[in-house]
Backbone as XML, in Angstrom:
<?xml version="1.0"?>
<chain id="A" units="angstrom">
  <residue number="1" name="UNK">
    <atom name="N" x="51.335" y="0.421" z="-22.081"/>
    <atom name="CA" x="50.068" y="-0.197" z="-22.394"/>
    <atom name="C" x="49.192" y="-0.334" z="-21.147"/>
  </residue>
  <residue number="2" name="UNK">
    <atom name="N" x="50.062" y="-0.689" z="-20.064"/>
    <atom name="CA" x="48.868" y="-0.860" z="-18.925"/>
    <atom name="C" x="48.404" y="0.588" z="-18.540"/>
  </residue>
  <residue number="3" name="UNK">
    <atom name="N" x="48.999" y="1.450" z="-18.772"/>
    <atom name="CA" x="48.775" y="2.870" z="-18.023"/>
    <atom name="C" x="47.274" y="3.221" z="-18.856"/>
  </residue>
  <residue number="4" name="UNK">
    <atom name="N" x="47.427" y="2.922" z="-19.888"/>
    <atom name="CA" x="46.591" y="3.454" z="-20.839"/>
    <atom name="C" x="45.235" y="2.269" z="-20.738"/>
  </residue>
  <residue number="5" name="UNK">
    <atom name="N" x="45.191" y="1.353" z="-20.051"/>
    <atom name="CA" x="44.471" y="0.258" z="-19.890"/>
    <atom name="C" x="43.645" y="0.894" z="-18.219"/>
  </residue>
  <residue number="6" name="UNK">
    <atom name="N" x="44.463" y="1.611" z="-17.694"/>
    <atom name="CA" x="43.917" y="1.732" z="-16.226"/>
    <atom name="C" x="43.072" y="3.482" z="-16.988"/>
  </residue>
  <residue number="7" name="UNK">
    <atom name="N" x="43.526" y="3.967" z="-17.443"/>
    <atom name="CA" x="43.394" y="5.323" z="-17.970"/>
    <atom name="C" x="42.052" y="5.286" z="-18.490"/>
  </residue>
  <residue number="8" name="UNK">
    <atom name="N" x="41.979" y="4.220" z="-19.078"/>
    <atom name="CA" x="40.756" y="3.992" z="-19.580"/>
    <atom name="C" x="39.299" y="3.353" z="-18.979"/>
  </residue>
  <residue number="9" name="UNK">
    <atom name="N" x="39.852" y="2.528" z="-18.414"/>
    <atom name="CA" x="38.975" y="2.156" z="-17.100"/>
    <atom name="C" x="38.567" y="3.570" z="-16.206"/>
  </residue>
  <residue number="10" name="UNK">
    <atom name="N" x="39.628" y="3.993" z="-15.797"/>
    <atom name="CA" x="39.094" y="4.946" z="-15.122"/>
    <atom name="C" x="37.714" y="5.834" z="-15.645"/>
  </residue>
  <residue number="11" name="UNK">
    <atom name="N" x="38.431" y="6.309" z="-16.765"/>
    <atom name="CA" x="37.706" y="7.220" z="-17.497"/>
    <atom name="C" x="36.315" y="6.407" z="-17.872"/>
  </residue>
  <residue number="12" name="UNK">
    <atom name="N" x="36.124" y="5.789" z="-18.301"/>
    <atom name="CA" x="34.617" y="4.755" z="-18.333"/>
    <atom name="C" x="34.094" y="4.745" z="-16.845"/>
  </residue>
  <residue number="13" name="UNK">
    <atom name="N" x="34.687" y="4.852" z="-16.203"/>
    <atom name="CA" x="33.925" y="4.921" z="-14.534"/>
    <atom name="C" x="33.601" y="5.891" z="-14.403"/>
  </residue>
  <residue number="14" name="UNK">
    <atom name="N" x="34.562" y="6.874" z="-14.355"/>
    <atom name="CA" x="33.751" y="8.636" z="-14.014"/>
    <atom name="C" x="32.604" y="9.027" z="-14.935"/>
  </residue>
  <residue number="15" name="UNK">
    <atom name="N" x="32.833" y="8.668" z="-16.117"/>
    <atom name="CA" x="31.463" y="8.844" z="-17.150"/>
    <atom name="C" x="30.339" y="8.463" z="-16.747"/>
  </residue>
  <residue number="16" name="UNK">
    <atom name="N" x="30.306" y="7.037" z="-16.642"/>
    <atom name="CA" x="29.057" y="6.103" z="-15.438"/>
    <atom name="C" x="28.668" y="7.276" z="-14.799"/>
  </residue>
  <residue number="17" name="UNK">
    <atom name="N" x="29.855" y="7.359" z="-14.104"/>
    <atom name="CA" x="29.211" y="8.031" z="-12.509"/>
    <atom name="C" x="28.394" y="9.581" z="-12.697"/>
  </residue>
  <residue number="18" name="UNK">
    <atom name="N" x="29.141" y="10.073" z="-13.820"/>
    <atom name="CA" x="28.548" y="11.237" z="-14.093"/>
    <atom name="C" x="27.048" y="11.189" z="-14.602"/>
  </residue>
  <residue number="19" name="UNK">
    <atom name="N" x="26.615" y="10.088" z="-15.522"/>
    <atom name="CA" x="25.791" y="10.004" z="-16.151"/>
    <atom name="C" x="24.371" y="9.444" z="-15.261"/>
  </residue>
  <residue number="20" name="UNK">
    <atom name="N" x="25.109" y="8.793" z="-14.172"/>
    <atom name="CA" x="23.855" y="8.137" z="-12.986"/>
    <atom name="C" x="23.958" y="9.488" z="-12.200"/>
  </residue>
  <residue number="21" name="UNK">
    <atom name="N" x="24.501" y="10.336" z="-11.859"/>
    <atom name="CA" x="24.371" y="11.255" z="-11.150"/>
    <atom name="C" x="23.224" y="12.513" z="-11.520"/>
  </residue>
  <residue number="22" name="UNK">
    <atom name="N" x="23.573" y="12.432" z="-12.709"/>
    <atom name="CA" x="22.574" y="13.023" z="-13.594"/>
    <atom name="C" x="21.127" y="12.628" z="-13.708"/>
  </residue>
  <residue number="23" name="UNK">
    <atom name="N" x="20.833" y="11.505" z="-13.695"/>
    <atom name="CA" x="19.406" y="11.038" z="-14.033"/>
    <atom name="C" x="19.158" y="10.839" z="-12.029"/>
  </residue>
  <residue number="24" name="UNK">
    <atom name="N" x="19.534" y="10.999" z="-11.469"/>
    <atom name="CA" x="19.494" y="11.306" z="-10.054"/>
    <atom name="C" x="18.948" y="12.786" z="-9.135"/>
  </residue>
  <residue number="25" name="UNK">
    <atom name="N" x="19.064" y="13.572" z="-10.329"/>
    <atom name="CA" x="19.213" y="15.051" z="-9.778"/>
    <atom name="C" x="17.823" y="15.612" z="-10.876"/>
  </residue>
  <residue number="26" name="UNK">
    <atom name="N" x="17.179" y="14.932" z="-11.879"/>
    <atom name="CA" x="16.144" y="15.109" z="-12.449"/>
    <atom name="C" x="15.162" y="15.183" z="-10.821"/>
  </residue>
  <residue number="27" name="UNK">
    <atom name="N" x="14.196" y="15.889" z="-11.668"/>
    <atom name="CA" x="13.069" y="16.080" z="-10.519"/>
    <atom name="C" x="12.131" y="15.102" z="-10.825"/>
  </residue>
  <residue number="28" name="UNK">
    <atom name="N" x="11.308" y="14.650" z="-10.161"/>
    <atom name="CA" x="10.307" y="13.096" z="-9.923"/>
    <atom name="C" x="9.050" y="13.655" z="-10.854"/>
  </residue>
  <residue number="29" name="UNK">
    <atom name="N" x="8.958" y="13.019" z="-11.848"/>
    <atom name="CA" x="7.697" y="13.258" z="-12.881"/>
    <atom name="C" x="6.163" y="13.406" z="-11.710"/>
  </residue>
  <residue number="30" name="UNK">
    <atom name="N" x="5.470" y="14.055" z="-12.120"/>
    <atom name="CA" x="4.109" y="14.224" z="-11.706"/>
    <atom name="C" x="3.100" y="13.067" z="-12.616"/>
  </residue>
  <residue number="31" name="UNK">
    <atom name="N" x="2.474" y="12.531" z="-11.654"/>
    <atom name="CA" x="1.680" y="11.610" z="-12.565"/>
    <atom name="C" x="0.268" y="12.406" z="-13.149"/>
  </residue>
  <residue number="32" name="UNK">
    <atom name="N" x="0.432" y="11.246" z="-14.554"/>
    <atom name="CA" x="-0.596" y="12.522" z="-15.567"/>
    <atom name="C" x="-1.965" y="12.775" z="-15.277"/>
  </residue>
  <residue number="33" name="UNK">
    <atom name="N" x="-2.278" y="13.405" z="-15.652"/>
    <atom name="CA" x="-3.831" y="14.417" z="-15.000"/>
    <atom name="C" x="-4.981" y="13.047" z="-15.815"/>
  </residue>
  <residue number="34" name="UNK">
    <atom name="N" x="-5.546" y="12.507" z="-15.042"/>
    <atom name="CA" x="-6.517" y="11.398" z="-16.069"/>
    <atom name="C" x="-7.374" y="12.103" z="-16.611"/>
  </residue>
  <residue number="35" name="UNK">
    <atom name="N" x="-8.011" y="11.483" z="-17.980"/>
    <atom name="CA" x="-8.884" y="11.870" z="-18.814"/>
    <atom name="C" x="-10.567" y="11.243" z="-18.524"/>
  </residue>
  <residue number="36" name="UNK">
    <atom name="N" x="-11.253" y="12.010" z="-19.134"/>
    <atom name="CA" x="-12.734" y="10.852" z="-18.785"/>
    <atom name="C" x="-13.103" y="10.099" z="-18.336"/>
  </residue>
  <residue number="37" name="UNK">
    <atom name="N" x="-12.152" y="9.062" z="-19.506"/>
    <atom name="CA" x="-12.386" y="7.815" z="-19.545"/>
    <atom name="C" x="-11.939" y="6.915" z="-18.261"/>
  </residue>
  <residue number="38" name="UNK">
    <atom name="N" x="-10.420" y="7.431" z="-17.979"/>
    <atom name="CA" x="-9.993" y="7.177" z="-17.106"/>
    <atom name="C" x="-10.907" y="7.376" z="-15.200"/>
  </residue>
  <residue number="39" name="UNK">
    <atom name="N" x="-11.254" y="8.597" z="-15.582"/>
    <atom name="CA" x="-12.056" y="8.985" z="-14.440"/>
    <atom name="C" x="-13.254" y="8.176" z="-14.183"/>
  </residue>
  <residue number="40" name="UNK">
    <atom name="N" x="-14.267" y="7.846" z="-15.090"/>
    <atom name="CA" x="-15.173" y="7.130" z="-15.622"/>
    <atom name="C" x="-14.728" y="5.739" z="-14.724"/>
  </residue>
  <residue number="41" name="UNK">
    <atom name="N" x="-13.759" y="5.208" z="-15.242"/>
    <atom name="CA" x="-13.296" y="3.537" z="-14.658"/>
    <atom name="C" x="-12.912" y="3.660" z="-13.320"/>
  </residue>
  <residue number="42" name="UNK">
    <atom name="N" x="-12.187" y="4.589" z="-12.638"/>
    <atom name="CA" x="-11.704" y="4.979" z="-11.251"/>
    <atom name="C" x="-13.219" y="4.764" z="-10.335"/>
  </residue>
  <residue number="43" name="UNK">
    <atom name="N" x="-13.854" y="5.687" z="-11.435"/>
    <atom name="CA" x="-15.463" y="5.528" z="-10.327"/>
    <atom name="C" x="-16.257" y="4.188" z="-10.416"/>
  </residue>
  <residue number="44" name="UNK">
    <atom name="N" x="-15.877" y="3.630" z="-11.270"/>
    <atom name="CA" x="-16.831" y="2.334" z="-11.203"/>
    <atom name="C" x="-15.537" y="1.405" z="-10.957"/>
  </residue>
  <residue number="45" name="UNK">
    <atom name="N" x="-14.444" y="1.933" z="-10.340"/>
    <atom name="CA" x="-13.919" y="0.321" z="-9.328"/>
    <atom name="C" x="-14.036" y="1.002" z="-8.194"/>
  </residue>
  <residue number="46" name="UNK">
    <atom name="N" x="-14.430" y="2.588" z="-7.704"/>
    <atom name="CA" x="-14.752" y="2.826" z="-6.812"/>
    <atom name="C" x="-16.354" y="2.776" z="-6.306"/>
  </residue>
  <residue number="47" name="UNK">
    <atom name="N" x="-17.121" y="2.312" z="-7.161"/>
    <atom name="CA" x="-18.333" y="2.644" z="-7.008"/>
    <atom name="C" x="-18.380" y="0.752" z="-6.296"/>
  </residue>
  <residue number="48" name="UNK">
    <atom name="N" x="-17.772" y="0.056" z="-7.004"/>
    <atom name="CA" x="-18.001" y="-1.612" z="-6.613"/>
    <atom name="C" x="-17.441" y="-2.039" z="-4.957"/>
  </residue>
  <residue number="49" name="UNK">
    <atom name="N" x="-16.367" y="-1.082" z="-4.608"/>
    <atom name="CA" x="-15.610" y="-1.084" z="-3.804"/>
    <atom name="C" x="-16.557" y="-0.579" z="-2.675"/>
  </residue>
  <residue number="50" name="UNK">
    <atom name="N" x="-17.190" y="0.726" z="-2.909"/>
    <atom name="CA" x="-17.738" y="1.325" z="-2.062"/>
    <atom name="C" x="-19.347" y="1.289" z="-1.981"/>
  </residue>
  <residue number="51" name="UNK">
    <atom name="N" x="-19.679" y="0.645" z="-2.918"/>
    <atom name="CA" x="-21.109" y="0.287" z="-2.709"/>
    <atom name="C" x="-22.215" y="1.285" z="-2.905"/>
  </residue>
  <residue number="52" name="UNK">
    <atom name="N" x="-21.857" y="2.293" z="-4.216"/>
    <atom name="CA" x="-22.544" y="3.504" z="-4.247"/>
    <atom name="C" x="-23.852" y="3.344" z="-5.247"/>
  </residue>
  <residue number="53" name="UNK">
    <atom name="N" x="-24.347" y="4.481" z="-4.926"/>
    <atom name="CA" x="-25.221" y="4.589" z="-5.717"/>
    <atom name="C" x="-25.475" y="5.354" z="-7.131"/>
  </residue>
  <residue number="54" name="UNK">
    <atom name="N" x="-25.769" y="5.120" z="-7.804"/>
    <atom name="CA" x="-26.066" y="5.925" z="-9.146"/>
    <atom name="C" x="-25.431" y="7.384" z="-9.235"/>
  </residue>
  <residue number="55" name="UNK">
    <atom name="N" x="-26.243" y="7.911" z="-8.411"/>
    <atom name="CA" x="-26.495" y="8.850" z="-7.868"/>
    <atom name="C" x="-25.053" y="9.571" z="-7.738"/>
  </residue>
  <residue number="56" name="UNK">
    <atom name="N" x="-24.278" y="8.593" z="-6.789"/>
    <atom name="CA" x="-23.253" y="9.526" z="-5.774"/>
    <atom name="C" x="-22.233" y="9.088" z="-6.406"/>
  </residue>
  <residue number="57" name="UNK">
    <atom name="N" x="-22.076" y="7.780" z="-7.979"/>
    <atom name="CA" x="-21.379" y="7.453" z="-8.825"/>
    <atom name="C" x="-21.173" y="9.098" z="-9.956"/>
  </residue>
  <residue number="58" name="UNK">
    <atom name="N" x="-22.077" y="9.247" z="-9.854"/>
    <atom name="CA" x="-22.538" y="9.865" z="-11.250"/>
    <atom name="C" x="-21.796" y="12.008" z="-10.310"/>
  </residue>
  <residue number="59" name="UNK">
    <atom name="N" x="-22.274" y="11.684" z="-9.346"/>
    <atom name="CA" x="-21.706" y="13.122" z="-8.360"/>
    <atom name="C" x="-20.223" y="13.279" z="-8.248"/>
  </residue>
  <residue number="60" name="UNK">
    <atom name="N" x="-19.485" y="11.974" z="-8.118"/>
    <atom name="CA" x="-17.823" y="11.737" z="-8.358"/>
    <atom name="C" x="-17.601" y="12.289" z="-9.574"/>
  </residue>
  <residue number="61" name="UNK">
    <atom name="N" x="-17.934" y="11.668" z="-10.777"/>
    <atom name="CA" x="-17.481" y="11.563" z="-11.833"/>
    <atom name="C" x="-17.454" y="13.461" z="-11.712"/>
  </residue>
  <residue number="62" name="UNK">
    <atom name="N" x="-18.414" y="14.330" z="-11.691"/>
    <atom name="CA" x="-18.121" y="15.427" z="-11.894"/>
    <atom name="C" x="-17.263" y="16.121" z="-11.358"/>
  </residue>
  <residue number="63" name="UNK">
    <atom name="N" x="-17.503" y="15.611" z="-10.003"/>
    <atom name="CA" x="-16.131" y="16.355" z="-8.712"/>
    <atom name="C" x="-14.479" y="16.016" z="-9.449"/>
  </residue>
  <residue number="64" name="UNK">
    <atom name="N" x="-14.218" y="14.876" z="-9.767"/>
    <atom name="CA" x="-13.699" y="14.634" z="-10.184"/>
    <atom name="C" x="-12.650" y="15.463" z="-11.284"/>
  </residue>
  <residue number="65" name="UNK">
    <atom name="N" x="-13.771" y="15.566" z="-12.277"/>
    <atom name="CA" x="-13.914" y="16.487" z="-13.696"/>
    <atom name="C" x="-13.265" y="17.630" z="-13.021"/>
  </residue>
  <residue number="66" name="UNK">
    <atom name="N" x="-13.712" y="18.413" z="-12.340"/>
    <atom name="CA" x="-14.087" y="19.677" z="-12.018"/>
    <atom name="C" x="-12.460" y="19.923" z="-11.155"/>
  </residue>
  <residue number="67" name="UNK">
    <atom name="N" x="-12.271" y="18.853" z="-10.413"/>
    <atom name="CA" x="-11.152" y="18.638" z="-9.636"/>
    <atom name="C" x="-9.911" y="18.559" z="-10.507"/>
  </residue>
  <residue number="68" name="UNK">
    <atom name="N" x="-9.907" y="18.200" z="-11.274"/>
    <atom name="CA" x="-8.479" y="18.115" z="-12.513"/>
    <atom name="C" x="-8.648" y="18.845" z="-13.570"/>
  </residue>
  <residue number="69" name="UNK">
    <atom name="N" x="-9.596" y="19.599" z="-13.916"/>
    <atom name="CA" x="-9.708" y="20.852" z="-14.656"/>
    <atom name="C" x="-8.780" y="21.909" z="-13.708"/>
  </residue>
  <residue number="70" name="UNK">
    <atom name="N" x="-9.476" y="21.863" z="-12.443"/>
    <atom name="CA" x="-8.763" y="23.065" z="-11.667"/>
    <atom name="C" x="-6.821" y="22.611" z="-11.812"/>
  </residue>
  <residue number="71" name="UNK">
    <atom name="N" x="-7.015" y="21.234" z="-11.459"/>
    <atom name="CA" x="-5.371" y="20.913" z="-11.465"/>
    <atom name="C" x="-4.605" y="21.471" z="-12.818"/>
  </residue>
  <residue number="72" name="UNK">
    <atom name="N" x="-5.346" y="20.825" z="-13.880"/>
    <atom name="CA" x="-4.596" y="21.002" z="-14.962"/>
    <atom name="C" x="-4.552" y="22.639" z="-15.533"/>
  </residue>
  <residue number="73" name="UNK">
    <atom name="N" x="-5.336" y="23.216" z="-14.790"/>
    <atom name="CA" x="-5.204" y="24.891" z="-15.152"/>
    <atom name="C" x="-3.967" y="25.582" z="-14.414"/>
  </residue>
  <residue number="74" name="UNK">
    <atom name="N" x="-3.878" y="24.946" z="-13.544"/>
    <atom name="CA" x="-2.798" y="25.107" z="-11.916"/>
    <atom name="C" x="-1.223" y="24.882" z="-12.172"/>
  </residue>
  <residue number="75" name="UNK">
    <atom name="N" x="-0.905" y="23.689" z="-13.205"/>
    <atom name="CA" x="-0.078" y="22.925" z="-13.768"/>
    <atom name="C" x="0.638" y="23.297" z="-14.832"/>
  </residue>
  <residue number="76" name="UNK">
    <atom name="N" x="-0.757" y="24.206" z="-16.222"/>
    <atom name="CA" x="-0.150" y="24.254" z="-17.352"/>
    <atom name="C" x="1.028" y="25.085" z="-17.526"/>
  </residue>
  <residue number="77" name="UNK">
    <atom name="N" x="1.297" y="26.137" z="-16.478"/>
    <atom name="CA" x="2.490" y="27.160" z="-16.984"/>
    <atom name="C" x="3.629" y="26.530" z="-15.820"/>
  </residue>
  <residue number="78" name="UNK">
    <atom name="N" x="4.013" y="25.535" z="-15.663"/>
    <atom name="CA" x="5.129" y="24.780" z="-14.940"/>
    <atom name="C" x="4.668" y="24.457" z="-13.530"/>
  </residue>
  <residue number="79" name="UNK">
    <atom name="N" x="5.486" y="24.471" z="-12.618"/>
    <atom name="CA" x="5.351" y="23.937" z="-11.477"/>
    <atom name="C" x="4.515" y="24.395" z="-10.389"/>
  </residue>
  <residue number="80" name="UNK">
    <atom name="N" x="3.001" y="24.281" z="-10.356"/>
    <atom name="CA" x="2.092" y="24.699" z="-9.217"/>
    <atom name="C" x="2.513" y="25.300" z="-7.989"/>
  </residue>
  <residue number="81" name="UNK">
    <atom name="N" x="2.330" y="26.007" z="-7.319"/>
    <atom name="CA" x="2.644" y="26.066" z="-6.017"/>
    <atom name="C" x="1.980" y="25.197" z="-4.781"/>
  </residue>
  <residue number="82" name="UNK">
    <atom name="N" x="2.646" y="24.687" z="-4.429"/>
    <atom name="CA" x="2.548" y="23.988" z="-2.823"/>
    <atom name="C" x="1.358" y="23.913" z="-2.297"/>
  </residue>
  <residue number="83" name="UNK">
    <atom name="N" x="1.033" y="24.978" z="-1.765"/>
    <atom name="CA" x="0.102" y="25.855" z="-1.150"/>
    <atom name="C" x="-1.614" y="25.580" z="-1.716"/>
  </residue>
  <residue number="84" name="UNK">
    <atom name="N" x="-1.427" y="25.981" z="-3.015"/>
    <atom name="CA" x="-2.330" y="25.921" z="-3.950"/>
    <atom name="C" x="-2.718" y="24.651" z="-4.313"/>
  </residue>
  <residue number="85" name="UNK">
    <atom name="N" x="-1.998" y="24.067" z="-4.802"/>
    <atom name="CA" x="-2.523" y="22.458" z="-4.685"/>
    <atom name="C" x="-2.832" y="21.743" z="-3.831"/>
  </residue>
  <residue number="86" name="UNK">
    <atom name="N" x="-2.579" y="21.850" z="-2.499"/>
    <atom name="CA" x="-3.109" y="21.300" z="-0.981"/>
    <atom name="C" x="-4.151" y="22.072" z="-0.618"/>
  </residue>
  <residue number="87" name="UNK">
    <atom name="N" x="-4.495" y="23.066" z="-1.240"/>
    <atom name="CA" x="-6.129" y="23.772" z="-1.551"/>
    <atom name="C" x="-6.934" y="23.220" z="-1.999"/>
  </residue>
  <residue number="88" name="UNK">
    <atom name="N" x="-6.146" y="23.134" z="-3.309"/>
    <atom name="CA" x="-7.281" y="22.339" z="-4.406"/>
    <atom name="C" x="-7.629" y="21.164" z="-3.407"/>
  </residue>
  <residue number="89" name="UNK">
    <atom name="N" x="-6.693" y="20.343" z="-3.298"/>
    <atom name="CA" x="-6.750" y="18.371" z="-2.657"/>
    <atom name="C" x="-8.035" y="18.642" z="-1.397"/>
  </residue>
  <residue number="90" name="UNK">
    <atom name="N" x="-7.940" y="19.958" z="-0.998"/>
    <atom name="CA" x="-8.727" y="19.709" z="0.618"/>
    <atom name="C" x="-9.777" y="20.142" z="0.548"/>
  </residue>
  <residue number="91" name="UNK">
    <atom name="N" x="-10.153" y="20.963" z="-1.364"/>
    <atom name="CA" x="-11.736" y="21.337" z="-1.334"/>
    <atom name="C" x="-12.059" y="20.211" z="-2.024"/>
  </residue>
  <residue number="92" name="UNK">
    <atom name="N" x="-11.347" y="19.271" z="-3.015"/>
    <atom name="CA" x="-12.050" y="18.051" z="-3.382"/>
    <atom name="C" x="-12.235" y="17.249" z="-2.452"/>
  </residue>
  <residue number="93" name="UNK">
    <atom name="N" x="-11.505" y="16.908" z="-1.371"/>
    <atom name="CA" x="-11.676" y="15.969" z="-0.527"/>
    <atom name="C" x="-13.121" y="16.530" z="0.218"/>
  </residue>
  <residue number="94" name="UNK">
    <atom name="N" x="-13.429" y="17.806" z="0.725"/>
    <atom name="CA" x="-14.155" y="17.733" z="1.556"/>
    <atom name="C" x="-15.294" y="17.785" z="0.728"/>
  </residue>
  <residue number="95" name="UNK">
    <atom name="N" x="-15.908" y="18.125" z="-0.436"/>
    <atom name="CA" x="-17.161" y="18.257" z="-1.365"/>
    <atom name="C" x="-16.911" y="16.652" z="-1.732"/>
  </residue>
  <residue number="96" name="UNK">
    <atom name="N" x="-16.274" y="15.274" z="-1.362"/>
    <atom name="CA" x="-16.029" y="14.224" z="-1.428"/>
    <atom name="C" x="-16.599" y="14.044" z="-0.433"/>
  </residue>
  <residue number="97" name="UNK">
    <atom name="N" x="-16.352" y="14.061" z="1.132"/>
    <atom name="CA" x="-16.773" y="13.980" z="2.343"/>
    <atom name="C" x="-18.217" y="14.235" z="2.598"/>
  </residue>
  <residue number="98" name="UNK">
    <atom name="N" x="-18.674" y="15.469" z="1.876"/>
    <atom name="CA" x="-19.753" y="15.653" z="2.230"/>
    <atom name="C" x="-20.794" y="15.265" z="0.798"/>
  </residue>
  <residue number="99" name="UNK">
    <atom name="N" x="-20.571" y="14.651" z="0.157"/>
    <atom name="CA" x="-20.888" y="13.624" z="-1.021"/>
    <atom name="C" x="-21.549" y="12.028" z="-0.192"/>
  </residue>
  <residue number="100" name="UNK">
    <atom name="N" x="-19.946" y="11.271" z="0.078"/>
    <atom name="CA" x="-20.164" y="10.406" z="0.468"/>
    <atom name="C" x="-20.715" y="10.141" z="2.368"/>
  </residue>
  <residue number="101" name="UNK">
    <atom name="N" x="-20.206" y="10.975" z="2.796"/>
    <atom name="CA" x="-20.471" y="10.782" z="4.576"/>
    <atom name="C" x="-19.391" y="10.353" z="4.950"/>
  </residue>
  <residue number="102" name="UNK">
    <atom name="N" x="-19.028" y="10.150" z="5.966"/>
    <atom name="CA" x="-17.790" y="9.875" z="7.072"/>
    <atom name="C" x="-17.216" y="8.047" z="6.812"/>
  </residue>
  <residue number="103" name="UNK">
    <atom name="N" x="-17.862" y="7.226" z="6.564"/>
    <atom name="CA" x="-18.269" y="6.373" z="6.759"/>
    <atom name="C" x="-16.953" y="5.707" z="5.300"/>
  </residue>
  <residue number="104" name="UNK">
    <atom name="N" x="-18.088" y="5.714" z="4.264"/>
    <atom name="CA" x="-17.651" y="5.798" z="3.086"/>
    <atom name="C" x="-16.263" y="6.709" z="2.673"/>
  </residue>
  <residue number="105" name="UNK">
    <atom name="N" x="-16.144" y="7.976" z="3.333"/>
    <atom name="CA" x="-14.966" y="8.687" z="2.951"/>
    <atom name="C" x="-13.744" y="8.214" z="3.103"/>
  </residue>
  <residue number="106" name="UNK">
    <atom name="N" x="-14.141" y="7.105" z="4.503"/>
    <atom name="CA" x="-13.018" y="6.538" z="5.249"/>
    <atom name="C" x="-12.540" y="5.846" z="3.779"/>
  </residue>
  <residue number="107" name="UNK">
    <atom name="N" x="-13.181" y="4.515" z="3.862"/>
    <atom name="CA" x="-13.067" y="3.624" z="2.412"/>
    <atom name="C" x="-12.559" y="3.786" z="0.927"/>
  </residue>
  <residue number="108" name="UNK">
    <atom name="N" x="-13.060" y="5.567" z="0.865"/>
    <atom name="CA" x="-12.991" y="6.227" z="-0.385"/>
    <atom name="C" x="-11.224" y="6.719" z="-0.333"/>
  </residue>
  <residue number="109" name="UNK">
    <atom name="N" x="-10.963" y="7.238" z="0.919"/>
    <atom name="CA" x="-9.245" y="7.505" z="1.302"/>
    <atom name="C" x="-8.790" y="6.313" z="1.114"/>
  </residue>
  <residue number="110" name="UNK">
    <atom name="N" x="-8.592" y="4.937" z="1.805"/>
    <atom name="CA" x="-7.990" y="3.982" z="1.494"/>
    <atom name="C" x="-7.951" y="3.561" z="0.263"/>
  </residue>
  <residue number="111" name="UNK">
    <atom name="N" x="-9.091" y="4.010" z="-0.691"/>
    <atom name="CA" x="-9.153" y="3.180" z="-2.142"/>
    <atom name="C" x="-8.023" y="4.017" z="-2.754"/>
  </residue>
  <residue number="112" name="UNK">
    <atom name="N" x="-8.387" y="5.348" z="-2.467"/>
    <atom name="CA" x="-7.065" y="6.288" z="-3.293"/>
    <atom name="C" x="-5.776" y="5.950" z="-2.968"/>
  </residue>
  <residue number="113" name="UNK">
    <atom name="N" x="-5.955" y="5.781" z="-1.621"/>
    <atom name="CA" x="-4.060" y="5.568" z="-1.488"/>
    <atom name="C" x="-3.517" y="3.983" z="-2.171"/>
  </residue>
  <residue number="114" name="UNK">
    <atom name="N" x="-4.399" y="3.313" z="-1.583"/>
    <atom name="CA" x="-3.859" y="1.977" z="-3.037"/>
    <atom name="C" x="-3.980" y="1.957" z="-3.584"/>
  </residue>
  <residue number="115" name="UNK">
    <atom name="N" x="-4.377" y="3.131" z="-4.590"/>
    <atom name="CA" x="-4.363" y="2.911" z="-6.010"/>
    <atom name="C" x="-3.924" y="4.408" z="-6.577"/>
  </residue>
  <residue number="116" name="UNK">
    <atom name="N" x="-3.502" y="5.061" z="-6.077"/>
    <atom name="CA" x="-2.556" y="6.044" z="-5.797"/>
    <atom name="C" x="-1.234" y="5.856" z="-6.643"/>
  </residue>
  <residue number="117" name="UNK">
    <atom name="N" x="-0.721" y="6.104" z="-8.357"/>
    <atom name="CA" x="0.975" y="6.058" z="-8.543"/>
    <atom name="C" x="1.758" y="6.648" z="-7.914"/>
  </residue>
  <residue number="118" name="UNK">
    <atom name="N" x="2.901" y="5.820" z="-7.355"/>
    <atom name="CA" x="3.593" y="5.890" z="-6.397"/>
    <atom name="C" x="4.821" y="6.421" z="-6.863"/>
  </residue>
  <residue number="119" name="UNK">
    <atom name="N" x="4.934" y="8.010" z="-6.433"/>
    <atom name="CA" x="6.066" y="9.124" z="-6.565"/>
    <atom name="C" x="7.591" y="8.383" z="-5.659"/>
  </residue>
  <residue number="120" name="UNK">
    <atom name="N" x="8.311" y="8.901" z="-6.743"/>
    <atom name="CA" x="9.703" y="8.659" z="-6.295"/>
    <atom name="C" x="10.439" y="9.989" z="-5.972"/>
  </residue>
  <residue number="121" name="UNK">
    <atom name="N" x="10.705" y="10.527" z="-4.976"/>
    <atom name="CA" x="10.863" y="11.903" z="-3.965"/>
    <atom name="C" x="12.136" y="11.830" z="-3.946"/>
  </residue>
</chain>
């Protein structure tokens, strides 16, 4: 009886272990491509944050658009390449840069990174 008591224990442990090992070795979800609406609200807690104008509210919202169209075209047949997406990030950032000015861009980087979902690598 005890053999079969440790036998069993055991065996409930290696299962565990197999089963956390498993959800360990999954690859880290990509956070989802926002919609409109979503984009829409990003710019007006960025627009309050950053003190914009109509104007350069209304110039995001498209960059924006235009910026996750390209992503989500980049995305749809599986895993983007590297390369290509640190393309995309460095022509939105800089048609961002030269949107807002140096000044504001600074502000506009910090707003993204705190509010940025935070990947598990």
């Amino acid at each position: 009886m005890k053999k079969l008591a440790v036998f069993t224990i055991l065996l409930v442990f290696l299962a565990t272990g197999y089963v956390f090992s498993q959800n360990m070795r999954e690859r880290p979800q990509r956070p989802p491509i926002p919609d409109s609406k979503q984009i829409e609200q990003m710019v007006t807690d960025l627009s309050a944050e950053l003190s914009l104008t109509t104007e350069e509210s209304e110039k995001l919202i498209e960059l924006f658009e235009e910026h996750f169209d390209e992503v989500k075209e980049k995305t749809e047949n599986g895993a983007p390449n590297r390369d290509e997406m640190e393309a995309l990030k460095s022509k939105f950032e800089t048609k961002v840069k030269e949107l807002l000015g140096s000044e504001k861009f600074e502000k506009f980087q910090n707003f993204m990174r705190a509010h940025s979902p935070k990947r598990r690598d």
